[in-house]
C-alpha positions as CSV (number, residue, x, y, z in Angstrom):
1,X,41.5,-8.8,-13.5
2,X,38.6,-7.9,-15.9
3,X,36.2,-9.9,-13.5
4,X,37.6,-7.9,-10.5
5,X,36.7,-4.7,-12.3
6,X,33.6,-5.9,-13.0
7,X,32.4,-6.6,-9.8
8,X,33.8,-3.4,-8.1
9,X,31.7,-1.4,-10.4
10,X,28.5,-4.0,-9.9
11,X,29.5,-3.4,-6.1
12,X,29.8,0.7,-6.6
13,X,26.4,0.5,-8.4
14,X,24.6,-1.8,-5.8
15,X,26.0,0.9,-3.3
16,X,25.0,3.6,-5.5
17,X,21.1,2.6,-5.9
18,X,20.9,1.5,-2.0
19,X,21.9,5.2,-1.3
20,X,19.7,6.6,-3.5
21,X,17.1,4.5,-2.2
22,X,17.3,5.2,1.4
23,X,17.5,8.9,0.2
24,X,13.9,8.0,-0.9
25,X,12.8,6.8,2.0
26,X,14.2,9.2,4.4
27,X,12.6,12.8,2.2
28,X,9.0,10.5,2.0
29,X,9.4,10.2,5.9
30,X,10.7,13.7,6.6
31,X,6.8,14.9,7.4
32,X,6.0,11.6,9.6
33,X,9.1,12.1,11.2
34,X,8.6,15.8,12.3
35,X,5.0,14.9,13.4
36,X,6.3,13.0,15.8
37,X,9.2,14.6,17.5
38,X,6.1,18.1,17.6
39,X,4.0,15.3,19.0
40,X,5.7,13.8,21.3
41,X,7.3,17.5,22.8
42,X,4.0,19.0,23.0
43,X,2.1,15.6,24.3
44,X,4.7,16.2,27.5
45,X,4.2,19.3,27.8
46,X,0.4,19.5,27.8
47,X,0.5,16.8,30.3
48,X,3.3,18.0,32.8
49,X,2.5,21.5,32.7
50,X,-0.7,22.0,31.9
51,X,-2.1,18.5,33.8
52,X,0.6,18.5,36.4
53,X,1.8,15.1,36.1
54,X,5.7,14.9,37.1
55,X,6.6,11.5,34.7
56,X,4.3,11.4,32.0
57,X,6.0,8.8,30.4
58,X,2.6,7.5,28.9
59,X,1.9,10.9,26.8
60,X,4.6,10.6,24.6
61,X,4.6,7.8,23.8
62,X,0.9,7.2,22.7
63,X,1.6,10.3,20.6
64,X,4.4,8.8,18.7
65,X,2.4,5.5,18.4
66,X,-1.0,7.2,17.4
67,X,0.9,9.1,14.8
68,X,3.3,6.5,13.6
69,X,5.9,7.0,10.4
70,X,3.9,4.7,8.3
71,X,1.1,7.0,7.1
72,X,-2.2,4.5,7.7
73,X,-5.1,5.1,9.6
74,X,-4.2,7.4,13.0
75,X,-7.3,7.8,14.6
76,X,-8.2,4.5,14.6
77,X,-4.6,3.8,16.0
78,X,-5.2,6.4,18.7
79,X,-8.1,4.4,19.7
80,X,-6.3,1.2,19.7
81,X,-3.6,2.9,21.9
82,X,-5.7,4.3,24.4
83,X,-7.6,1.1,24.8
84,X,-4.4,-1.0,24.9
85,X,-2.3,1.4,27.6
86,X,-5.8,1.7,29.6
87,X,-5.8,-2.1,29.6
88,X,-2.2,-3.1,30.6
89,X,-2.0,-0.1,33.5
90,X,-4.9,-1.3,34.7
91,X,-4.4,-4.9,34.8
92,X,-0.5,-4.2,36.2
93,X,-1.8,-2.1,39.2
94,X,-4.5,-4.2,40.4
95,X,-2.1,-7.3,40.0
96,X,1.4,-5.7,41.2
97,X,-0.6,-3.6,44.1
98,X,-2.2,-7.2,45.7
99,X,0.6,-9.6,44.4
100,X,4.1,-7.8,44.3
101,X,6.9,-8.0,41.8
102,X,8.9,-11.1,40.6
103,X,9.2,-13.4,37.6
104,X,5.3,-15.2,38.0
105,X,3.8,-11.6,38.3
106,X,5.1,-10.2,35.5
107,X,4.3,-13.6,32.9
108,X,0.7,-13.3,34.8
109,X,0.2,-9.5,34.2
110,X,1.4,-9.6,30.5
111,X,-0.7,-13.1,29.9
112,X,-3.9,-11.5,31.8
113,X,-3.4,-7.9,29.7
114,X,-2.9,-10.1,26.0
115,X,-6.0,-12.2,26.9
116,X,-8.3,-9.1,27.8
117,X,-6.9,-7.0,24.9
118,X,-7.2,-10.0,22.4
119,X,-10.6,-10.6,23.9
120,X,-11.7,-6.8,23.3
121,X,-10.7,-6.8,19.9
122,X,-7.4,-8.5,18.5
123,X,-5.6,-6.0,16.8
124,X,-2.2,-5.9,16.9
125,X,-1.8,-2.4,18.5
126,X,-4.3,-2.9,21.6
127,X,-2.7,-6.5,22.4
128,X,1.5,-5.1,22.0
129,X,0.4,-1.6,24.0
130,X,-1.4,-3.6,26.4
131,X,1.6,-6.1,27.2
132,X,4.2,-3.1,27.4
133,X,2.2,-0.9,29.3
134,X,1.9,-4.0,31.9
135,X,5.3,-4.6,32.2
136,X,6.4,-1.5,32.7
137,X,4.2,-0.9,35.6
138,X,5.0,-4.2,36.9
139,X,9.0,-3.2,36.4
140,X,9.7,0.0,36.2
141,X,6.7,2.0,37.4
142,X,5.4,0.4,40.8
143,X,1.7,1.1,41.4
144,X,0.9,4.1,43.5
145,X,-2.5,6.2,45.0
146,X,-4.0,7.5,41.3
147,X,-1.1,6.2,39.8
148,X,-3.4,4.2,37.2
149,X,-5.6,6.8,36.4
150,X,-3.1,9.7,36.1
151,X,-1.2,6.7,33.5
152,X,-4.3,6.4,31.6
153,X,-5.1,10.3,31.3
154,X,-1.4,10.8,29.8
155,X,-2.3,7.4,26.9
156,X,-5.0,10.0,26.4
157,X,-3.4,13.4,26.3
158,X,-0.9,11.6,23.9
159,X,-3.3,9.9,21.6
160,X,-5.2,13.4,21.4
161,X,-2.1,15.2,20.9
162,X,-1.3,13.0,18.1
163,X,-4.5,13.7,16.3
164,X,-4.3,17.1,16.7
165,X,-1.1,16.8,15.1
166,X,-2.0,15.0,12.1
167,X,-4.6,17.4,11.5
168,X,-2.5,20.5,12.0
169,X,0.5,19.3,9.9
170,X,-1.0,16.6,8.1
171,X,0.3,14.8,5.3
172,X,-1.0,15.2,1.8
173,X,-3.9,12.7,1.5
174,X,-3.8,12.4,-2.0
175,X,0.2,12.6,-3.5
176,X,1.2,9.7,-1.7
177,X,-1.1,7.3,-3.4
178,X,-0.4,8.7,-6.8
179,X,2.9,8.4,-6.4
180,X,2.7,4.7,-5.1
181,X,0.1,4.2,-8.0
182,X,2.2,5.8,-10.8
183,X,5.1,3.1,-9.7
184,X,3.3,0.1,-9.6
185,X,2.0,1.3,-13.5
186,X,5.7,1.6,-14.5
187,X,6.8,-1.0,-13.0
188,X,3.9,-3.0,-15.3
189,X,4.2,-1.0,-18.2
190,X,7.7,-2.3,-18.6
191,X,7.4,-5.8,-17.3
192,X,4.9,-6.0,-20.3
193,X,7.3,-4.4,-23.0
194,X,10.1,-6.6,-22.1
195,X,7.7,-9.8,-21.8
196,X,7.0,-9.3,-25.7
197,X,10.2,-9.0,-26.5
198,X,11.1,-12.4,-24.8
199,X,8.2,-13.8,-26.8
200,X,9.9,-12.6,-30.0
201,X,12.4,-13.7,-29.4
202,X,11.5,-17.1,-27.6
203,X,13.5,-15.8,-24.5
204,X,12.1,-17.1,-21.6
205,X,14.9,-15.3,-19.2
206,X,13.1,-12.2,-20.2
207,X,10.0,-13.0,-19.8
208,X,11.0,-14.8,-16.0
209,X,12.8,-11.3,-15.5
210,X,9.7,-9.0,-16.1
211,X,7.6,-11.7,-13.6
212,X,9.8,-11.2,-11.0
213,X,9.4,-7.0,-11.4
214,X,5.8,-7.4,-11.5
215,X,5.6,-9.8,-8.4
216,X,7.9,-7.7,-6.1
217,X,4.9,-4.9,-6.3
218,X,2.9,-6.5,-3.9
219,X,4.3,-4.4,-1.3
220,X,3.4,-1.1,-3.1
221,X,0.0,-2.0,-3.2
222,X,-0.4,-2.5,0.4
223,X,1.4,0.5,0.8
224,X,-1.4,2.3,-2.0
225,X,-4.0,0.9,0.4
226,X,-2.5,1.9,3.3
227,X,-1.8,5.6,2.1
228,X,-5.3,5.7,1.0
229,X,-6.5,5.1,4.4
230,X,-4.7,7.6,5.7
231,X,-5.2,9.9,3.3
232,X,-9.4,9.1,3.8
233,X,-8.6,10.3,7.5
234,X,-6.7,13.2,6.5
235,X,-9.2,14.3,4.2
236,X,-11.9,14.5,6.8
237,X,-9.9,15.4,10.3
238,X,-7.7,18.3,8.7
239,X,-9.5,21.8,7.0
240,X,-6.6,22.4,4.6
241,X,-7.4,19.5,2.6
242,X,-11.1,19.3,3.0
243,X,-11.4,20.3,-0.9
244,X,-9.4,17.4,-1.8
245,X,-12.2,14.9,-1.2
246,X,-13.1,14.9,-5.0
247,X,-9.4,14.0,-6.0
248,X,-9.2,11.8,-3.4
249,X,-12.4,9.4,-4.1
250,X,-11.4,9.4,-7.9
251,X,-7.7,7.9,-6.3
252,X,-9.3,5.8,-4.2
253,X,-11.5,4.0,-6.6
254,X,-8.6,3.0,-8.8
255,X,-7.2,0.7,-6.4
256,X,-9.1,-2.4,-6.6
257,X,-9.0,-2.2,-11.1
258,X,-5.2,-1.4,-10.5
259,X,-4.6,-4.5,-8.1
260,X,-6.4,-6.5,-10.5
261,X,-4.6,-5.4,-13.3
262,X,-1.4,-5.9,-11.8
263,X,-2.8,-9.8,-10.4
264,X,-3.9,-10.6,-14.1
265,X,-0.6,-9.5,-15.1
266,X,1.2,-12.3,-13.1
267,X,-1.0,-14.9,-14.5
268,X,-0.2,-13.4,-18.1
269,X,3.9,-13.4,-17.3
270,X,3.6,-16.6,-15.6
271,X,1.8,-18.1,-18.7
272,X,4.1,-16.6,-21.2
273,X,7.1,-18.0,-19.4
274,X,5.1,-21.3,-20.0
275,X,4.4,-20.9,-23.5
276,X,8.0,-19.9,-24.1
277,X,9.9,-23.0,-22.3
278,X,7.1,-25.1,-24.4
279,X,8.4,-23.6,-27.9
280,X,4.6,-22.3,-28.4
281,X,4.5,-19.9,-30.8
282,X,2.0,-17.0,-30.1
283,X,0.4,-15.0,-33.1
284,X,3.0,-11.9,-34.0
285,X,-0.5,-9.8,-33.7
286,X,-1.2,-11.2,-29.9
287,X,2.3,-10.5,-29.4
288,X,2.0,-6.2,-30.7
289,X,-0.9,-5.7,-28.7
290,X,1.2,-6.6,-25.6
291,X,3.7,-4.4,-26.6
292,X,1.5,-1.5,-27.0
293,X,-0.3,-2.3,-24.0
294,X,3.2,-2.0,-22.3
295,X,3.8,1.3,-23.8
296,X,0.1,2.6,-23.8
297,X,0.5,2.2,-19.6
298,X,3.1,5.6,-19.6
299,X,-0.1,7.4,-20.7
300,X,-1.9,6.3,-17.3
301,X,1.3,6.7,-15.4
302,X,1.6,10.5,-16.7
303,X,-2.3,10.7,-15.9
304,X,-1.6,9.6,-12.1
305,X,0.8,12.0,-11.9
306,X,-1.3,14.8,-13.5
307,X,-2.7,17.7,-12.0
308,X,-6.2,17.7,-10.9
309,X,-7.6,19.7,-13.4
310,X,-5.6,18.2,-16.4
311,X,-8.1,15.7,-18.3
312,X,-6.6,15.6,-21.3
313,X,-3.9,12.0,-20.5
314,X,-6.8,10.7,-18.6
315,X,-8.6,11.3,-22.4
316,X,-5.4,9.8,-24.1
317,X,-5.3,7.1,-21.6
318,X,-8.9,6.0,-22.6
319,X,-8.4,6.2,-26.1
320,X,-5.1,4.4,-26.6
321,X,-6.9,1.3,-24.6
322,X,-9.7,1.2,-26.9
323,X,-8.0,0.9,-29.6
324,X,-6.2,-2.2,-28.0
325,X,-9.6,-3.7,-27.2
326,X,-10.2,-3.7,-30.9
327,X,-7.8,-5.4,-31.6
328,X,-7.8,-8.3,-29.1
329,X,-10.2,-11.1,-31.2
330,X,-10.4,-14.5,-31.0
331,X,-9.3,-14.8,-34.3
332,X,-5.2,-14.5,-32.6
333,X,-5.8,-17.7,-30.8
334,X,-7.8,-19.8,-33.6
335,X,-5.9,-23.4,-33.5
336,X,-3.6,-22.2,-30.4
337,X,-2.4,-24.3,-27.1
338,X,-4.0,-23.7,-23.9
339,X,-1.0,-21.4,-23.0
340,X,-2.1,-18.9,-26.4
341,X,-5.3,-18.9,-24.9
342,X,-4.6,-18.0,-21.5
343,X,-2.3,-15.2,-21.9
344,X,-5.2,-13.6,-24.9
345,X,-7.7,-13.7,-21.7
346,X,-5.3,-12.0,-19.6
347,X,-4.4,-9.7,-21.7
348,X,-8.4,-8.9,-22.0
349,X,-9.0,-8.6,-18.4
350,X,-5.8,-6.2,-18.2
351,X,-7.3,-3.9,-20.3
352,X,-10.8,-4.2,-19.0
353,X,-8.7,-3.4,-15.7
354,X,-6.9,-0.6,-16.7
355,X,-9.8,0.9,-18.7
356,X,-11.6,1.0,-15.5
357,X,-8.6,2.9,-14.0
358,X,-9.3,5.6,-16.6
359,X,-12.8,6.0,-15.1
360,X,-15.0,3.6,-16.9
361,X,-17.3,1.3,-15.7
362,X,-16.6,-1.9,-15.8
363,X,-19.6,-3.2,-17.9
364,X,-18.9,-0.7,-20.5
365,X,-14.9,-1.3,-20.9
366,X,-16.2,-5.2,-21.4
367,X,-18.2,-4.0,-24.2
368,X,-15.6,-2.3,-25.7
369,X,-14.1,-5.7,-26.3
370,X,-14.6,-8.2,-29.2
371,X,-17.4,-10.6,-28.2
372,X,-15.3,-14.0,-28.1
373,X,-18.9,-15.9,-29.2
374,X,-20.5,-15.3,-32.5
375,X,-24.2,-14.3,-31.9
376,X,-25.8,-16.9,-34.2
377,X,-28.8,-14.7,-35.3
378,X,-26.0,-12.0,-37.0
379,X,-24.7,-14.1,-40.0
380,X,-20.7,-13.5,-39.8
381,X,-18.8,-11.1,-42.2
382,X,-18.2,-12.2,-46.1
């Protein structure tokens, strides 16, 4: 009976956060999602009443594609669009016009349009739009005097409609990545707090745990990238946010130190998990600097989230890290296994990482750290 109540209120939980979490998703959306229901109305608009087509099926659609709900790079979608639906319409009509429609045509149309739009470039978007476009005018839209030209005018009136869009109700090119960034810092932050209590207290369920958090935010990285190349677009294609450039390149060049700080945390986790199933004991000194590491990352997270003109966490940030680096010297791994020795490195190139987050360069957070080889002309300290 206890199990049973145990697992209804696991199963309430589980339902609980799954809400919650498609809550998430939805409000994040909300923007993308209104783009392109505007975009798609006003693509058929412009392009029945204003063009005079009677069934521009073509305009939007390439504005719900050009826009997309994932926020990524739009204009370069657009592109990929037009070139795709130009492609497949014209492929369908000169094939259906002289062949007909039946099974062969349409697996010839959809192979010839793949083939030319793979051949053109090989993105996924030109080679998809290119197939669809072709079967539906080899299906549902039979060929007709114009009727490929008029097609290819409404891929453009969408696609151009979509941009517009963007532009006109665009998306905040900066908050997104913040946000994404400020997650993947918690989510390290605590994987590395709860790794040095496993290696306390020699629990390697812990430390396999806090691996497992660290290596499911893979996907929030790509999604950081991919919010970062929207938000490059946005930045130059809308005028509200046109001042945000500053912000933005300062976000932007915290990617590549925060994916390597978040790679060189795996190797760390994995290599702990190691050390702890081998009953190596790591120095209780080693062991305190993870821990504060782990703690010291809130102070970045808060700085992600900050304002623009609040300087005082990235500050903070700076400082707590350097006084990790002082700490981290060989002298924790003296007489240590290979696994001692790995994690001490990682643990080093982690804070060379995330010092570079805080706006260092990279060649001065390395010199912040303990040189690992005595210099043999300096005679070592009595």
């Amino acid at each position: 009976m206890i199990g049973l109540n145990y697992r209804v209120v696991d199963a309430r939980a589980s339902g609980i956060t799954r809400l919650r979490n498609s809550w998430t998703r939805l409000r994040r959306s909300a923007l993308p999602i209104l783009q392109c229901a505007l975009g798609a109305a006003l693509a058929w608009f412009v392009a029945h009443s204003i063009v005079g087509h009677p069934q521009p099926f073509f305009a939007p659609t390439a504005a719900v594609v050009s826009i997309g709900v994932a926020f990524g790079a739009r204009v370069r979608r657009s592109v990929e669009l037009l070139v795709g639906v130009t492609v497949g319409i014209g492929i369908g009509d000169l094939f259906i016009s002289r062949a007909g429609t039946g099974v062969w045509q349409i697996a010839l149309v959809v192979a010839v349009a793949m083939a030319a739009a793979v051949f053109l470039d090989g993105g996924s978007i030109i080679t998809m739009q290119a197939a669809g476009s072709a079967v539906l005018v080899a299906t549902l839209l039979p060929p007709s005097a114009g009727g490929g030209f008029s097609r290819m005018i409404d891929a453009l009136v969408g696609g151009l409609v979509g941009v517009v869009v963007v532009a006109a109700i665009p998306l905040h090119p900066v908050r997104r990545a913040r946000v994404q960034a400020a997650e993947v810092l918690a989510v390290m932050g605590r994987s590395l707090t709860d790794c040095a209590d496993g290696l306390l207290e020699q629990d390697a369920e812990k430390v396999r745990i806090a691996l497992t958090a660290v290596r499911a935010t893979q996907p929030k990285i790509d999604s950081l990238r991919s919010a970062l190349e929207g938000g490059r677009e946005i930045s130059r294609i809308s005028p509200l946010y046109w001042n945000s450039r500053p912000r933005f390149e300062a976000i932007k060049a915290t990617a590549d130190p925060l994916d390597n700080a978040i790679r060189n945390t795996r190797v760390l986790l994995r290599r702990s998990l190691t050390l702890v199933q081998d009953d190596e004991i790591l120095d209780p000194r080693l062991i305190d600097a993870m821990e504060r590491l782990g703690r010291s990352i809130d102070v970045l997270r808060r700085m992600m989230l900050a304002d623009p003109g609040e300087q005082p966490d990235q500050a903070e940030a700076a400082r707590v890290l350097r006084s990790i680096a002082k700490e981290a010297r060989p002298e924790l791994v003296v007489g240590a296994g290979l696994s001692a020795h790995v994690v001490f490195a990682q643990l080093r190139s982690i804070l060379v990482d995330l010092m570079q987050v805080c706006g260092l360069q990279r060649i001065s957070a390395m010199a912040l750290l303990p040189p690992t080889v005595r210099n043999p002309y300096v005679p070592p300290e009595q």
